[in-house]
TORNURO-322980 format. One line per 5 residues: number of its first residue (from 1); their letters; for each residue x, y, z of N, C-alpha, C, O. Coordinates in steps of 0.05 Angstrom, whole numbers, plus 32768, in hexadecimal, padded with zeros to 4 digits. Layout:
<recs>
NUM	a	X:Y:Z:X:Y:Z:X:Y:Z:X:Y:Z; ...
</recs>
This chain:
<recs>
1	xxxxx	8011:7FE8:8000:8000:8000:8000:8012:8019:8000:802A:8016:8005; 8007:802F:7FFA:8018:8048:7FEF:800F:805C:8003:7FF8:8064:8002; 801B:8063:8011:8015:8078:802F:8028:8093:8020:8040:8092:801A; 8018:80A5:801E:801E:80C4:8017:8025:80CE:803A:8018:80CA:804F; 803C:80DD:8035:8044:80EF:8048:8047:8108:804B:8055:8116:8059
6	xxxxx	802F:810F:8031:8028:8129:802F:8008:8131:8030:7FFA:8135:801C; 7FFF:8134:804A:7FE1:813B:804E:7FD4:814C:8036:7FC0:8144:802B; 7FE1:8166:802F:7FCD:8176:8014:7FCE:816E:8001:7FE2:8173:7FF4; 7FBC:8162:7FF8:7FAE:8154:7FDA:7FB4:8174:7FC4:7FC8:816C:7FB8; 7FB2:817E:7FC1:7FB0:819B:7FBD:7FCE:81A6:7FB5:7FD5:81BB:7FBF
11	xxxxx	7FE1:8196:7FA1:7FFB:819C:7FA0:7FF6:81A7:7F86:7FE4:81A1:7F77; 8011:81BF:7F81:8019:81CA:7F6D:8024:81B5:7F5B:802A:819F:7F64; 8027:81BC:7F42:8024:81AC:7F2E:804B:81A1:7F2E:8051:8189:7F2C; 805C:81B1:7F31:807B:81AA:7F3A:807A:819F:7F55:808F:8193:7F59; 8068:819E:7F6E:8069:818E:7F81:8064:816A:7F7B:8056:8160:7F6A
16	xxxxx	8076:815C:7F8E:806A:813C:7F8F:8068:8137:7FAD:8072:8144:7FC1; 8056:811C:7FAA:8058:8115:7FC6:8069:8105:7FD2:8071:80F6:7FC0; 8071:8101:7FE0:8087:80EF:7FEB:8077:80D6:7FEE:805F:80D4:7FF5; 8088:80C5:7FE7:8076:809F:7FEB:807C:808F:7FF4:8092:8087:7FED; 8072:8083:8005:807B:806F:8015:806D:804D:800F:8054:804B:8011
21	xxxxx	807D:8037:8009:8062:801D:7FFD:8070:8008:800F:8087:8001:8010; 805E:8001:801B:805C:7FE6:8031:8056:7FD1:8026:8040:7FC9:8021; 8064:7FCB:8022:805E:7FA2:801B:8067:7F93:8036:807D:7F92:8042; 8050:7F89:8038:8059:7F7C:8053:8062:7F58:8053:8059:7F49:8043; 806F:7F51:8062:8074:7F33:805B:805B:7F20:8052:8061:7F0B:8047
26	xxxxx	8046:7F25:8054:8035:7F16:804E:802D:7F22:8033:8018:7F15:8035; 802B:7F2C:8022:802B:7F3A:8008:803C:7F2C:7FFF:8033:7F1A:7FF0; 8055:7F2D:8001:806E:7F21:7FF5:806A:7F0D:7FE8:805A:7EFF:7FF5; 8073:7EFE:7FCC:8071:7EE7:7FC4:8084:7EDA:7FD1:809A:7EE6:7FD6; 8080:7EBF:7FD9:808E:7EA9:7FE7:808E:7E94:7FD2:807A:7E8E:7FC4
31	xxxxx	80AB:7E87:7FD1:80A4:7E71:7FBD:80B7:7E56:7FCE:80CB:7E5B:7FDB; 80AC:7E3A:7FCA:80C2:7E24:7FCF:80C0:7E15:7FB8:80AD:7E10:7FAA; 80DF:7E0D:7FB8:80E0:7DFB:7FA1:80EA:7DE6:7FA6:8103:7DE6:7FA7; 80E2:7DD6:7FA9:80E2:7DB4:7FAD:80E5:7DBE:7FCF:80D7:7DCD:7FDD; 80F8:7DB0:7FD2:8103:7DAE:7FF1:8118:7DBB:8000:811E:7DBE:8018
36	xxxxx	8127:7DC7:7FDD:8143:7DD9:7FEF:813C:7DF1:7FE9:814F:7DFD:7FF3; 8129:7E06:7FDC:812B:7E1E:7FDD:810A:7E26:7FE2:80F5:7E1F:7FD7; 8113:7E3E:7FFD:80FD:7E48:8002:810A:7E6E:8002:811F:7E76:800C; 80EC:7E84:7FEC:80F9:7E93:7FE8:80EC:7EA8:7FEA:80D5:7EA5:7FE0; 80F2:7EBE:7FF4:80DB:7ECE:7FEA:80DB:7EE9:7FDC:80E8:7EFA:7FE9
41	xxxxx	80D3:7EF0:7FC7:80DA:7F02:7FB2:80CB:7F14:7FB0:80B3:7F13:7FAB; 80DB:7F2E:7FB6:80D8:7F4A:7FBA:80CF:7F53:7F96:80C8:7F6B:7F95; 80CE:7F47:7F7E:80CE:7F4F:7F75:80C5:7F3A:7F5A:80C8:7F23:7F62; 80BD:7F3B:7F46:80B6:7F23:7F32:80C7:7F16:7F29:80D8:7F20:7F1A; 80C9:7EFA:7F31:80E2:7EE6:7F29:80D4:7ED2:7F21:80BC:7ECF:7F26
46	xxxxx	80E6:7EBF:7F10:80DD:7EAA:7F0E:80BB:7EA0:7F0A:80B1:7EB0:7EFA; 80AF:7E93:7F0F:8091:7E90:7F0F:8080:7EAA:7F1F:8068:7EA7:7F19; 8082:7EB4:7F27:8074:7ECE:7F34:8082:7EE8:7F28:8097:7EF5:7F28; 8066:7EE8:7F1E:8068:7F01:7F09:8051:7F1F:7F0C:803B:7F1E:7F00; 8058:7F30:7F18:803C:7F4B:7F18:805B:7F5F:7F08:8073:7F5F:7F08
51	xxxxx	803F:7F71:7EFB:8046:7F80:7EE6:8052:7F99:7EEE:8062:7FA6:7EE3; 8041:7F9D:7F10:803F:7FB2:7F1B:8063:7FB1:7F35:8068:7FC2:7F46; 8072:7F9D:7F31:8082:7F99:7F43:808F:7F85:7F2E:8088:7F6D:7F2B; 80A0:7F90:7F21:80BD:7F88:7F13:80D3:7F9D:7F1C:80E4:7F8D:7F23; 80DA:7FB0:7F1E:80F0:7FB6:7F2A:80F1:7FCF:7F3D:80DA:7FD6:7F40
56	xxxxx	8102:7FE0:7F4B:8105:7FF5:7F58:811C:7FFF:7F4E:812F:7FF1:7F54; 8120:8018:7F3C:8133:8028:7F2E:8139:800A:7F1C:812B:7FFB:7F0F; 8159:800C:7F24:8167:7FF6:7F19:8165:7FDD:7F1E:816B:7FCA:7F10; 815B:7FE0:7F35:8153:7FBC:7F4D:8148:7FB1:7F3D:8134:7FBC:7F36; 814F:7F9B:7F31:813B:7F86:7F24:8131:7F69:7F3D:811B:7F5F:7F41
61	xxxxx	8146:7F64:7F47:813B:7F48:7F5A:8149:7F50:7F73:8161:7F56:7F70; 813E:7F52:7F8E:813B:7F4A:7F9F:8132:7F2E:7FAC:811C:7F2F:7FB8; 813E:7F18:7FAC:8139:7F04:7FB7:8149:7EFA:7FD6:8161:7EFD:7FD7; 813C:7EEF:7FED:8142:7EE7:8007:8141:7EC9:8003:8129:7EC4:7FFD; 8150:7EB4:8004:8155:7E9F:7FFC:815F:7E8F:8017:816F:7E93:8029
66	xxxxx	814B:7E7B:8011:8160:7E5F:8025:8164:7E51:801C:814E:7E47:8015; 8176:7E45:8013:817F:7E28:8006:818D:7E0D:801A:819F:7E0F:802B; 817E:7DF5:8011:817E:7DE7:8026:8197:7DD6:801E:81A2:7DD8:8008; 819D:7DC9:802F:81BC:7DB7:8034:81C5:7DA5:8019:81BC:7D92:800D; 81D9:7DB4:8016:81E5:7D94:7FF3:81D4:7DA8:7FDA:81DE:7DA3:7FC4
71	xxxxx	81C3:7DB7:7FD9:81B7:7DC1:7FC4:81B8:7DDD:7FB8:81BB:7DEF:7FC8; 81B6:7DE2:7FA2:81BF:7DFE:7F9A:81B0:7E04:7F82:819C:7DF7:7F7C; 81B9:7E1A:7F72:81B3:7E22:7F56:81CA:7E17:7F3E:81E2:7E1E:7F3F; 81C2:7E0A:7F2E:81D1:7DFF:7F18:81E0:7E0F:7F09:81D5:7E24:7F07; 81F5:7E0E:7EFE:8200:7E22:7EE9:81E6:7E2A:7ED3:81DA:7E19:7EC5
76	xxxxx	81DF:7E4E:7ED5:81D9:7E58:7EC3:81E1:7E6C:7EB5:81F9:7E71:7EB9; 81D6:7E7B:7EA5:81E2:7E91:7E99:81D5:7EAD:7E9E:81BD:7EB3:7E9C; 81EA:7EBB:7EA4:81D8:7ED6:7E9E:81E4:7EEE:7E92:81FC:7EEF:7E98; 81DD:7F00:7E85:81E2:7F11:7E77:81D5:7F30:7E84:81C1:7F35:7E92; 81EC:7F46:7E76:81E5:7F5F:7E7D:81D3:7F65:7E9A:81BE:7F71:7E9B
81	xxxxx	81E0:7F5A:7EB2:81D3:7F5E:7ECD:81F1:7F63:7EE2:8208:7F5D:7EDC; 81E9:7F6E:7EF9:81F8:7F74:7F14:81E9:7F58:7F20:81D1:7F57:7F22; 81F7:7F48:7F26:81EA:7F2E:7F3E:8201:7F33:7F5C:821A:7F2F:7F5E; 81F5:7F38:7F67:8204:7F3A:7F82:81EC:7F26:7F99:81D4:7F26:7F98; 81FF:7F17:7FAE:81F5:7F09:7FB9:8208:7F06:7FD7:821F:7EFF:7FD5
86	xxxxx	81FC:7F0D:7FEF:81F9:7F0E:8008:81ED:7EFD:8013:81D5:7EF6:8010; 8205:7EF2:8024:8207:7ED5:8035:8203:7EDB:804F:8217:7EE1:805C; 81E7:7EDC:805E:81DD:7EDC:8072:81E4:7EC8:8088:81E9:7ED4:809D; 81E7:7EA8:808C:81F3:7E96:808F:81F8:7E86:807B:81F5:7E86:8062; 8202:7E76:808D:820B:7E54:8080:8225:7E5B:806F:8236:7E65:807D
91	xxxxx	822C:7E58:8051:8240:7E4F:8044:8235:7E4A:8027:821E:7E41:8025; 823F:7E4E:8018:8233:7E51:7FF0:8254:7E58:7FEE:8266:7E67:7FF7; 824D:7E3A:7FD4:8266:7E42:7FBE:8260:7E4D:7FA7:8247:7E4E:7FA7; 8267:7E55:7F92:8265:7E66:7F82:827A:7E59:7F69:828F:7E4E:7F6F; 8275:7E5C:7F55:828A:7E48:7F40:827D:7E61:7F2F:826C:7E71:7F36
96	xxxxx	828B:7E5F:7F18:827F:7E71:7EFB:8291:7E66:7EE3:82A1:7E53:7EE7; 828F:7E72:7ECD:8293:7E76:7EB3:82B4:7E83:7EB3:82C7:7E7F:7EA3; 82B2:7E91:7EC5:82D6:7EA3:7EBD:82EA:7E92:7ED3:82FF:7E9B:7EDC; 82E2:7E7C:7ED9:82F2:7E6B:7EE9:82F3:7E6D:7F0A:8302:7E5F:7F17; 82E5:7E7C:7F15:82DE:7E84:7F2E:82D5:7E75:7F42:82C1:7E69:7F39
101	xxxxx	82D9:7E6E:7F59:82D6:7E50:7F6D:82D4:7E61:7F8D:82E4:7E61:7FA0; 82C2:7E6A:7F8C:82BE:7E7B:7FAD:82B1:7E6D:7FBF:82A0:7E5E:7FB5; 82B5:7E6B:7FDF:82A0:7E65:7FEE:8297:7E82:7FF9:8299:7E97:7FEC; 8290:7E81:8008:8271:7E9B:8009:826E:7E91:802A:8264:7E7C:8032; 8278:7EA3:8037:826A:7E9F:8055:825F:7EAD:8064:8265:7EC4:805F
106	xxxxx	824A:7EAB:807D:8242:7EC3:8081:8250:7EDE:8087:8265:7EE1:8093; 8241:7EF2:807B:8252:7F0B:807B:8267:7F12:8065:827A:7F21:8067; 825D:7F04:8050:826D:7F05:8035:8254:7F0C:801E:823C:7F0A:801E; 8265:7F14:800D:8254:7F29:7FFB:8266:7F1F:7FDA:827E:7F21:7FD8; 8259:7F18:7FC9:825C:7F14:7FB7:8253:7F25:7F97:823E:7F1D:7F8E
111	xxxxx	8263:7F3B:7F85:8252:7F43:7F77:825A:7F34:7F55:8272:7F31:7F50; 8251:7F30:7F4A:824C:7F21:7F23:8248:7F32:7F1C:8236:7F3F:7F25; 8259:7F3B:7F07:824D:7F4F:7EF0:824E:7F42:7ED6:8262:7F3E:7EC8; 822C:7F38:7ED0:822D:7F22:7EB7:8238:7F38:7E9B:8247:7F34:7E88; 822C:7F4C:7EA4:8236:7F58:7E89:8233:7F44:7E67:821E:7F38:7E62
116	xxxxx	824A:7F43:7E53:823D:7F37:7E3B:8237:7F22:7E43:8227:7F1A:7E32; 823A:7F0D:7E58:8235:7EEF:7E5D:8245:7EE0:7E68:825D:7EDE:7E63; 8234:7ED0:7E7D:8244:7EB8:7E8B:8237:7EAA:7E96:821F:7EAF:7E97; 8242:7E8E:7EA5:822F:7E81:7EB1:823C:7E7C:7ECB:8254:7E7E:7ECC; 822B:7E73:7EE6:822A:7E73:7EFF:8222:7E59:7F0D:8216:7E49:7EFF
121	xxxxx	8226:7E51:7F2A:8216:7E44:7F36:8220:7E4B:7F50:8235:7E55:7F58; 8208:7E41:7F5F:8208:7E48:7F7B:81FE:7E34:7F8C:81E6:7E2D:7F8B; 8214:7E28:7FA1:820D:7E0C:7FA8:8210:7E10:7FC3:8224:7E1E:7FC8; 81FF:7E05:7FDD:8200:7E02:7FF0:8210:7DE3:7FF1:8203:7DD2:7FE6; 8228:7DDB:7FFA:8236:7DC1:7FFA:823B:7DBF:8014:824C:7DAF:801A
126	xxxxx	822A:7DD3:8030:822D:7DC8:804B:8211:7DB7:805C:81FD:7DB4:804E; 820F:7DB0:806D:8201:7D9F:8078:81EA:7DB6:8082:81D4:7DAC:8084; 81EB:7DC9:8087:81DD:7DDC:808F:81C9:7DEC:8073:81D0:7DEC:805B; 81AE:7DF9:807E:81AA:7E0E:806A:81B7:7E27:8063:81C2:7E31:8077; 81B8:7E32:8053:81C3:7E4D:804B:81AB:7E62:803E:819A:7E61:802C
131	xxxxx	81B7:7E76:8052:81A7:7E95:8051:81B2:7EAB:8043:81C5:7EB7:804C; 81A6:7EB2:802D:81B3:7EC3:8023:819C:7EDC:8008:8185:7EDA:8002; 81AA:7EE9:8002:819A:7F02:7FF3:81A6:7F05:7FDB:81BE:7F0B:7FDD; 819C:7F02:7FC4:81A5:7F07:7FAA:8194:7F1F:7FA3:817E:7F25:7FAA; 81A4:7F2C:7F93:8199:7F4F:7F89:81A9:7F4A:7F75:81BE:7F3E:7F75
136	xxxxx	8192:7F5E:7F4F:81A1:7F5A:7F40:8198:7F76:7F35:8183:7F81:7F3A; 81AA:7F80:7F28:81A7:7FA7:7F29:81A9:7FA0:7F14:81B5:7F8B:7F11; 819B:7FB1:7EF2:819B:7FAF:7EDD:81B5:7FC4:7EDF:81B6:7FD4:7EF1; 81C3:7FC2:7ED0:81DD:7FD1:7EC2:81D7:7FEF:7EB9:81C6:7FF8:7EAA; 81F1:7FFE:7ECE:81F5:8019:7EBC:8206:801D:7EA2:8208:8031:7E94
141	xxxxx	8212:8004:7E9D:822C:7FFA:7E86:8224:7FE9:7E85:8228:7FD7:7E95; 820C:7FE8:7E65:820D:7FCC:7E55:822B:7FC8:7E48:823D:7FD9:7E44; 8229:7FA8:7E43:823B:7FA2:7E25:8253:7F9E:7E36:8268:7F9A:7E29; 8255:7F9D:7E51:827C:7FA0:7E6A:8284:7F83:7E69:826F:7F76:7E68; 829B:7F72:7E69:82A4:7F65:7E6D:8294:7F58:7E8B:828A:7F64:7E9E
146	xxxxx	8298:7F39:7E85:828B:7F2E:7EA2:829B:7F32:7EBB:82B2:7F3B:7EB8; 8295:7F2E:7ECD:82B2:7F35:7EE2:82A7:7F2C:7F06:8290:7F2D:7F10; 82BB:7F24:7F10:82AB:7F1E:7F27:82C4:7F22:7F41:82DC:7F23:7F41; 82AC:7F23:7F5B:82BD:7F34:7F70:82A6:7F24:7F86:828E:7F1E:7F82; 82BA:7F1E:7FA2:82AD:7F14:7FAD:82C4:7F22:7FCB:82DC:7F23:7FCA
151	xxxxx	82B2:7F2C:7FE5:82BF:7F3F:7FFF:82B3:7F2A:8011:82A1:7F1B:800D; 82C6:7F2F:802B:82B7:7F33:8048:82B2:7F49:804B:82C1:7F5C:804C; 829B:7F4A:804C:8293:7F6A:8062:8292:7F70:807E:8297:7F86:808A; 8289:7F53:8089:8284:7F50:80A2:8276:7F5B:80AF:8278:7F5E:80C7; 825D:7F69:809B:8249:7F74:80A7:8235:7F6F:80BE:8229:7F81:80CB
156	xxxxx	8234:7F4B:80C1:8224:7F46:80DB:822B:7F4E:80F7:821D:7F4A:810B; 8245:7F5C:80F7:8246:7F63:8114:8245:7F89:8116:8250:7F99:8125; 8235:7F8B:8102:8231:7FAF:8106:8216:7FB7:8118:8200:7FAB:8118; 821D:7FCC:8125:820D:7FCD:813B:820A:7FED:8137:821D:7FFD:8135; 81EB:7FF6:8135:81D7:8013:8130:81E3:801F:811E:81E3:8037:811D
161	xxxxx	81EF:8011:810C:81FD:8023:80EF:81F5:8016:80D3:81EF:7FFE:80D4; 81F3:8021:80BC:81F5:8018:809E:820F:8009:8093:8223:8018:808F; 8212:7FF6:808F:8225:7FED:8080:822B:7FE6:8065:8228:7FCF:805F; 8230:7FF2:8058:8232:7FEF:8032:823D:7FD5:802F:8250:7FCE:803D; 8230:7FC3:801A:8232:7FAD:8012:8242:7FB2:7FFB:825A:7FB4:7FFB
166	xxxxx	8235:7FB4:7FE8:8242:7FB7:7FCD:822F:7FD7:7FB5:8217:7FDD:7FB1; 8242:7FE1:7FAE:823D:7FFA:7FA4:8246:7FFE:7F86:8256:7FEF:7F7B; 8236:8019:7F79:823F:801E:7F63:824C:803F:7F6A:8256:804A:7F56; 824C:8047:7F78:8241:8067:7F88:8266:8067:7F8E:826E:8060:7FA4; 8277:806F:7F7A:8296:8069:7F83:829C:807E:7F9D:82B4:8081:7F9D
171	xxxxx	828D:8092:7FB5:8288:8093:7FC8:8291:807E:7FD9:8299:8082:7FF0; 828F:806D:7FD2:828D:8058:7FEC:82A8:8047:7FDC:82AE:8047:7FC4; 82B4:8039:7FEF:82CD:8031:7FF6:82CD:8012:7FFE:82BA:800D:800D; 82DC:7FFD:7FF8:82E5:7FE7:8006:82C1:7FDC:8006:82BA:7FDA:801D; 82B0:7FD6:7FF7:82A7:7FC6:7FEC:82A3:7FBC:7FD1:82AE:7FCD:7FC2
176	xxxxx	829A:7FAB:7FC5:8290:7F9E:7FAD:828A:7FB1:7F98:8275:7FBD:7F9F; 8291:7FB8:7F82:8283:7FC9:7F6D:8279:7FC6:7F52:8283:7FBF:7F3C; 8260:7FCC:7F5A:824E:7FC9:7F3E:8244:7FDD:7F2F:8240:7FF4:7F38; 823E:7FD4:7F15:8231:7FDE:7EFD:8222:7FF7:7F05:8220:8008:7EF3; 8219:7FFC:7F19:81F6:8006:7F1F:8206:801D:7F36:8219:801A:7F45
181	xxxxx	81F3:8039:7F30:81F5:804A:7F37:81DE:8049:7F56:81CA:8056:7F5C; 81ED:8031:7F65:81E1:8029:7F7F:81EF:801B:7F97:8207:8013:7F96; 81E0:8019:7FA8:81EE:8007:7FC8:81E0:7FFF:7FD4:81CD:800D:7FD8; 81E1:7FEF:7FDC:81D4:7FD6:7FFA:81DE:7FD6:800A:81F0:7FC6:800D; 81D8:7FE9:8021:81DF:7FDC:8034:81D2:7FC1:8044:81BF:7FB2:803E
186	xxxxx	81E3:7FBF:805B:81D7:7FB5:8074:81D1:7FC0:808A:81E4:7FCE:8091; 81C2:7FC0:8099:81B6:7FD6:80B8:81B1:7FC3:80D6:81A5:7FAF:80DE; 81B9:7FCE:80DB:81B5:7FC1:8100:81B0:7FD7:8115:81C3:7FE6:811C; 8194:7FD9:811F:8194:7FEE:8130:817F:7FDE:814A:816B:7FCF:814B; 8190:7FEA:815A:8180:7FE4:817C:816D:7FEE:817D:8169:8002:816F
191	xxxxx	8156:7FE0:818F:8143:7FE3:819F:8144:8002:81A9:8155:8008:81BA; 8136:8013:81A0:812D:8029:81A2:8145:803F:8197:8146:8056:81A1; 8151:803A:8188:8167:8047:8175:8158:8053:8161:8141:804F:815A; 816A:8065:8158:815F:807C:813D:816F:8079:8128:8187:8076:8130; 816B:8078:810D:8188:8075:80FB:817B:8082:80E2:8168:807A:80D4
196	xxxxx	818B:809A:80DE:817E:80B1:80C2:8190:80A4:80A5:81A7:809E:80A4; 817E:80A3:8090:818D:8097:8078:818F:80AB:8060:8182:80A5:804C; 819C:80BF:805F:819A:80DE:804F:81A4:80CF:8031:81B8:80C3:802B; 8189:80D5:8022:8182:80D8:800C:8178:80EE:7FFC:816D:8101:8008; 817A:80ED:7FDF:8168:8101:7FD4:8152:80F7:7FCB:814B:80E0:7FCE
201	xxxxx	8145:810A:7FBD:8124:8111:7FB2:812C:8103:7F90:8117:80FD:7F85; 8144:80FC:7F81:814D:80EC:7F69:8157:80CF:7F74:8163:80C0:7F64; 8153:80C9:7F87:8159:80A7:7F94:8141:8099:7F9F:812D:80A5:7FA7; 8144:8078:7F9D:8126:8079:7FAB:813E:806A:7FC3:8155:8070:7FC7; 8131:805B:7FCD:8135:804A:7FDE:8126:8035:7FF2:8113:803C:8001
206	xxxxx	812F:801F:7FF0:811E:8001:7FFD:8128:7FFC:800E:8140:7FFE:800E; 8119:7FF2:8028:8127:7FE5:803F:8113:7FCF:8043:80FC:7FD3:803D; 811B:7FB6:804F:8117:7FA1:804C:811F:7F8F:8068:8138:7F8A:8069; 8111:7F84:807F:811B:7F89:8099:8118:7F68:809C:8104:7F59:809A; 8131:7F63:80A1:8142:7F45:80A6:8131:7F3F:80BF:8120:7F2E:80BB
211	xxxxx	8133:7F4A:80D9:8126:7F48:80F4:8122:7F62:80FD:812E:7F77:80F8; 810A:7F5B:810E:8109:7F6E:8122:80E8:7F80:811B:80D3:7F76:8114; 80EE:7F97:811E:80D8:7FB4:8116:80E5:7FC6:8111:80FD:7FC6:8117; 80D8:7FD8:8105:80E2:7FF6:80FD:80CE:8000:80FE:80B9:7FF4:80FB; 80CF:801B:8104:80BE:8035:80FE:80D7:8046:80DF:80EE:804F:80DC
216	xxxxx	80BE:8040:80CF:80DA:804E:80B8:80C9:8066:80AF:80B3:805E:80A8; 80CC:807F:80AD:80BB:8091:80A9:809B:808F:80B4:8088:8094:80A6; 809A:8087:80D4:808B:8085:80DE:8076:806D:80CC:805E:8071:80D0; 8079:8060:80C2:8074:8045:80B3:807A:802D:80D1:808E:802D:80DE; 806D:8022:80D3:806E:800B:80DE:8081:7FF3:80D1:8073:7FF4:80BD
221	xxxxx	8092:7FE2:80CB:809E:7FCD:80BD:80A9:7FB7:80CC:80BD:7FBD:80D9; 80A1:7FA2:80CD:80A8:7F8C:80D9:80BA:7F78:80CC:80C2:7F79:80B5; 80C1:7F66:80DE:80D3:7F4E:80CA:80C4:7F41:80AE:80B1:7F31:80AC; 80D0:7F4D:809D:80D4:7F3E:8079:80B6:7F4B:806A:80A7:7F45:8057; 80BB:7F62:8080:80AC:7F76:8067:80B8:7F8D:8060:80CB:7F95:806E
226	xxxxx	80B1:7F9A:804B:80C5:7FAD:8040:80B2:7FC7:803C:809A:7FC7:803F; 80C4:7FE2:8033:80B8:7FF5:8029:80C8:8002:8017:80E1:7FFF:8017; 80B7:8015:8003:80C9:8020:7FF0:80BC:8038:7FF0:80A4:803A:7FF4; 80CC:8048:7FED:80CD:806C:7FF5:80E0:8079:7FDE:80F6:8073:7FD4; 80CF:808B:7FDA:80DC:80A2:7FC1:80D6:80B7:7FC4:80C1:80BB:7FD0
231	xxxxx	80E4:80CF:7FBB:80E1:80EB:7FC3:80E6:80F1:7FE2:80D4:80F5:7FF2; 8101:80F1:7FE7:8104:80ED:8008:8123:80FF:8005:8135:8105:7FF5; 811E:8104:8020:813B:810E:8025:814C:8104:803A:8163:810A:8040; 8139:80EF:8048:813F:80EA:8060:8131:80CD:8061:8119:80CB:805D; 8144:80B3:8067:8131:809E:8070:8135:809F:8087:814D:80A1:808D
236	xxxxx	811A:809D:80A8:811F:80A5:80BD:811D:8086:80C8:8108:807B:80C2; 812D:807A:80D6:8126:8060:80E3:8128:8068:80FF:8139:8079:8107; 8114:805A:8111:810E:8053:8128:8109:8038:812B:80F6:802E:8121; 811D:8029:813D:8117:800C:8142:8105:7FFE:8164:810C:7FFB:817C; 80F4:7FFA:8158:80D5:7FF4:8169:80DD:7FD4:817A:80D1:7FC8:818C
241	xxxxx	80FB:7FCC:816B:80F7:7FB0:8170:811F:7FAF:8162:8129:7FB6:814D; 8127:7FA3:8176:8149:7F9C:8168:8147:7F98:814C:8133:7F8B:8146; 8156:7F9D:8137:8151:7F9E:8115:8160:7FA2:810A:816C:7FB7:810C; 8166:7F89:80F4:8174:7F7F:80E7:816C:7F89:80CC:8153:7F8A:80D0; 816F:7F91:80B0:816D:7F9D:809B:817C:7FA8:808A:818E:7FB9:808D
246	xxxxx	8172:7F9B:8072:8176:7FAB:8061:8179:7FC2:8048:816A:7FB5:8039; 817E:7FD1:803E:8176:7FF1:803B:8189:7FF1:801E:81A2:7FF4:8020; 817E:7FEC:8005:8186:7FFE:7FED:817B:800E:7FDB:8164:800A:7FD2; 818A:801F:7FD5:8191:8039:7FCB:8194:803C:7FAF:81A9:8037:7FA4; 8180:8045:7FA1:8184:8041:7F88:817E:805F:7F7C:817E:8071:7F8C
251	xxxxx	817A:8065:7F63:817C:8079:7F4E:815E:8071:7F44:8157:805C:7F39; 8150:8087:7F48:8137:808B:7F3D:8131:8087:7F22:811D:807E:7F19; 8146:8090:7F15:814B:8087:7EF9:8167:8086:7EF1:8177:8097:7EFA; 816F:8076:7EE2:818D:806A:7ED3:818A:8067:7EB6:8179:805A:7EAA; 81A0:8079:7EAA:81A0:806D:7E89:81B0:804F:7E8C:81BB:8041:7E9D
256	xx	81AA:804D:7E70:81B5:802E:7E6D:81A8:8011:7E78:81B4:7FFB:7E79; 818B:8017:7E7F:818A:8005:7E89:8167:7FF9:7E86:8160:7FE4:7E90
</recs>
């Protein structure tokens, strides 16, 4: 649902309203497939498809993934995309096309730039499930060579601060860099903490809450529901409940893409 944070209906024709859209976890498409993957998609993937929710700016997929023990995604291909993928727990190996052989552990961040083409797989090979977030940013540079980069960030032990995952925004330093004139962080804020996220009125921005509550522009948001906000200068968080989250930053509009 779409909550205006501007009471006068009655705007000049260069005025907009600021927007705020709640999808709450139960809205969300959830999908399982067979027995090792249970998922839920922020966005149209695979068999779940609305017309009205294919991407945010550049964001094409937002997916929250568990994959269960011994099982994975097969080598595929993909072309002209940013795939970056965040290892919540457990352990994922990672193999590709340009000869690449990674394990992936929690607190590791992986970014693919398919660029003209390559192929991938992603295998859970431990006894445990694995938690993790794949995001794929459509390209500010079609036509780039494929290329791949994989960090620790060690973001699970950040405490009432933003932590940048992987970025296109060369501002930011000592993470992952992609195609896309954007960033992900990660967020951890205490039980009755405040945390301001200064943006402009040409960015939107999504946050998406791992655990806990938020008050996010006086919005209510609970665990594995999200909101998306545009025309902002300010994302204001208040945490109602210890909270774990995530928060990216995108470009209201991008050529190239």
């Amino acid at each position: 649902m779409w909550h205006s944070l501007c009471p006068n209906v009655n705007l000049a024709p260069q005025q907009h309203q600021t927007m705020i859209k709640l999808i709450t976890a139960a809205e969300q498409h959830q999908a399982n497939v067979g027995d090792w993957l249970k998922s839920r998609y922020l966005f149209s993937f695979a068999e779940y498809y609305d017309p009205s929710n294919v991407q945010f700016g550049p964001l094409r997929v937002f997916n929250h993934d568990f994959v269960g023990a011994g099982k994975g995604f097969p080598s595929h291909p993909h072309t002209e995309m940013e795939v970056v993928s965040v290892v919540l727990n457990g352990e994922l190996t990672h193999k590709d096309s340009l000869g690449n052989e990674t394990k992936l552990g929690a607190g590791q961040v992986q970014r693919m730039t398919a660029g003209t083409g390559l192929k991938h797989s992603e295998t859970n090979n431990t006894e445990g499930e694995v938690e993790l977030l794949q995001f794929w940013f459509l390209p500010n540079k079609p036509g780039v060579a494929p290329a791949y980069e994989s960090m620790n960030i060690d973001f699970l032990d950040a405490k009432d601060k933003f932590v940048p995952l992987v970025t296109g925004q060369k501002v930011l330093e000592n993470v992952p860099f992609m195609n896309s004139n954007s960033t992900v962080y990660y967020g951890n804020l205490s039980q009755g903490q405040n945390l301001d996220f200064k943006t402009f009125k040409i960015r939107k921005t999504l946050l998406y809450v791992l655990s806990g509550s938020l008050l996010i522009n006086n919005v209510e948001v609970d665990q594995y529901d999200q909101v998306r906000l545009e025309d902002l200068d300010v994302v204001a968080l208040h945490a109602t409940g210890a909270a774990t989250f995530i928060l990216v930053d995108v470009p209201a509009t991008e050529v190239n893409y």
